[in-house]
C-alpha positions in Angstrom: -0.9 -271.9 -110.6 -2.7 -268.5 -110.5 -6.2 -268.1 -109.0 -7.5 -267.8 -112.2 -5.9 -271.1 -113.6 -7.9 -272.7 -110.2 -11.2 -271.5 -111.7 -10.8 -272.2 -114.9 -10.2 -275.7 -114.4 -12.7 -276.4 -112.1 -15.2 -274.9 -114.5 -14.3 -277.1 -117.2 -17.2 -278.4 -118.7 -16.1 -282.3 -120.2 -18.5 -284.1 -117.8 -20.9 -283.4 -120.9 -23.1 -280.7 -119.4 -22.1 -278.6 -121.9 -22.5 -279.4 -125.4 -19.8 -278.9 -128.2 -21.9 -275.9 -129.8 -19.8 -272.5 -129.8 -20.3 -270.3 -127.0 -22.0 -267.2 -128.8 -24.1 -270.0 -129.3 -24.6 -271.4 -126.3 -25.4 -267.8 -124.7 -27.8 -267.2 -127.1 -29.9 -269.7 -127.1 -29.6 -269.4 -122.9 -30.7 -265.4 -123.6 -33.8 -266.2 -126.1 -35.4 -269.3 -123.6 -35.3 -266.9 -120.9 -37.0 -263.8 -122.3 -39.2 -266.1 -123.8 -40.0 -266.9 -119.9 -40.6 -264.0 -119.3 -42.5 -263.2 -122.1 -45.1 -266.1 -120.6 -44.9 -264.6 -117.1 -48.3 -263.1 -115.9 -48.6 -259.1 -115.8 -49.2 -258.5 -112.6 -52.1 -257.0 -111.4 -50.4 -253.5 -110.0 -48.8 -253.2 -113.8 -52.6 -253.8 -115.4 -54.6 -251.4 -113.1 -51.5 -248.4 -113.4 -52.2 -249.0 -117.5 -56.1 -249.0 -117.5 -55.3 -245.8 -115.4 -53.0 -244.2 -118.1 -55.4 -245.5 -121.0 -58.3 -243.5 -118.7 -55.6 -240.3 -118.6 -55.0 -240.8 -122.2 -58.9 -240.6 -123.3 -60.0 -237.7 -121.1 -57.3 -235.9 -122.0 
Protein backbone atom coordinates (compact mmCIF):
# COMPACT_ATOMS: atom_id res chain seq x y z
CA UNK A 1 0.00 0.00 0.00
CA UNK A 2 1.47 3.34 -1.25
CA UNK A 3 1.76 6.49 0.94
CA UNK A 4 -0.91 7.90 -0.82
CA UNK A 5 -3.39 4.77 -0.28
CA UNK A 6 -2.31 5.53 3.77
CA UNK A 7 -3.79 9.03 3.46
CA UNK A 8 -6.52 8.42 1.71
CA UNK A 9 -7.84 6.06 3.93
CA UNK A 10 -7.34 7.75 6.95
CA UNK A 11 -9.09 10.75 5.49
CA UNK A 12 -12.12 8.94 4.82
CA UNK A 13 -14.89 10.74 5.88
CA UNK A 14 -17.88 7.80 6.96
CA UNK A 15 -17.85 8.84 10.62
CA UNK A 16 -20.61 11.40 9.22
CA UNK A 17 -18.56 14.60 9.44
CA UNK A 18 -18.93 14.98 6.07
CA UNK A 19 -22.27 15.03 4.47
CA UNK A 20 -23.28 13.12 1.17
CA UNK A 21 -23.46 16.54 -0.83
CA UNK A 22 -20.89 16.60 -3.84
CA UNK A 23 -17.65 18.04 -3.26
CA UNK A 24 -17.78 21.22 -5.57
CA UNK A 25 -20.42 21.47 -3.30
CA UNK A 26 -19.09 21.07 -0.26
CA UNK A 27 -16.00 23.56 -1.17
CA UNK A 28 -18.25 26.04 -2.11
CA UNK A 29 -20.40 26.50 0.41
CA UNK A 30 -16.84 26.27 2.81
CA UNK A 31 -15.50 29.34 0.27
CA UNK A 32 -18.87 31.59 0.50
CA UNK A 33 -19.15 31.20 4.77
CA UNK A 34 -15.71 32.29 4.91
CA UNK A 35 -15.58 35.40 2.82
CA UNK A 36 -18.65 36.19 4.25
CA UNK A 37 -16.45 36.24 7.65
CA UNK A 38 -14.49 38.19 6.43
CA UNK A 39 -16.83 40.35 4.90
CA UNK A 40 -18.10 40.98 8.86
CA UNK A 41 -14.49 41.52 10.04
CA UNK A 42 -13.82 45.11 11.34
CA UNK A 43 -11.55 47.49 9.01
CA UNK A 44 -8.96 48.17 10.93
CA UNK A 45 -8.12 51.34 12.04
CA UNK A 46 -4.53 51.64 9.94
CA UNK A 47 -6.74 50.71 6.62
CA UNK A 48 -9.52 53.59 7.62
CA UNK A 49 -7.05 56.46 8.39
CA UNK A 50 -4.61 55.48 4.94
CA UNK A 51 -8.30 55.87 3.05
CA UNK A 52 -9.49 59.23 4.65
CA UNK A 53 -5.81 60.11 3.69
CA UNK A 54 -6.24 59.20 -0.04
CA UNK A 55 -9.96 60.64 -0.12
CA UNK A 56 -8.03 64.03 1.37
CA UNK A 57 -5.23 63.43 -1.77
CA UNK A 58 -8.15 62.85 -4.00
CA UNK A 59 -10.06 66.28 -3.15
CA UNK A 60 -7.06 68.64 -3.10
CA UNK A 61 -5.92 67.31 -6.00
Amino acid sequence: MSDHDKYRKSDDRSDGNFESRPLPKKIGNSLKKIYDDVLNEPVPDDFLALLAKADKNKKNG
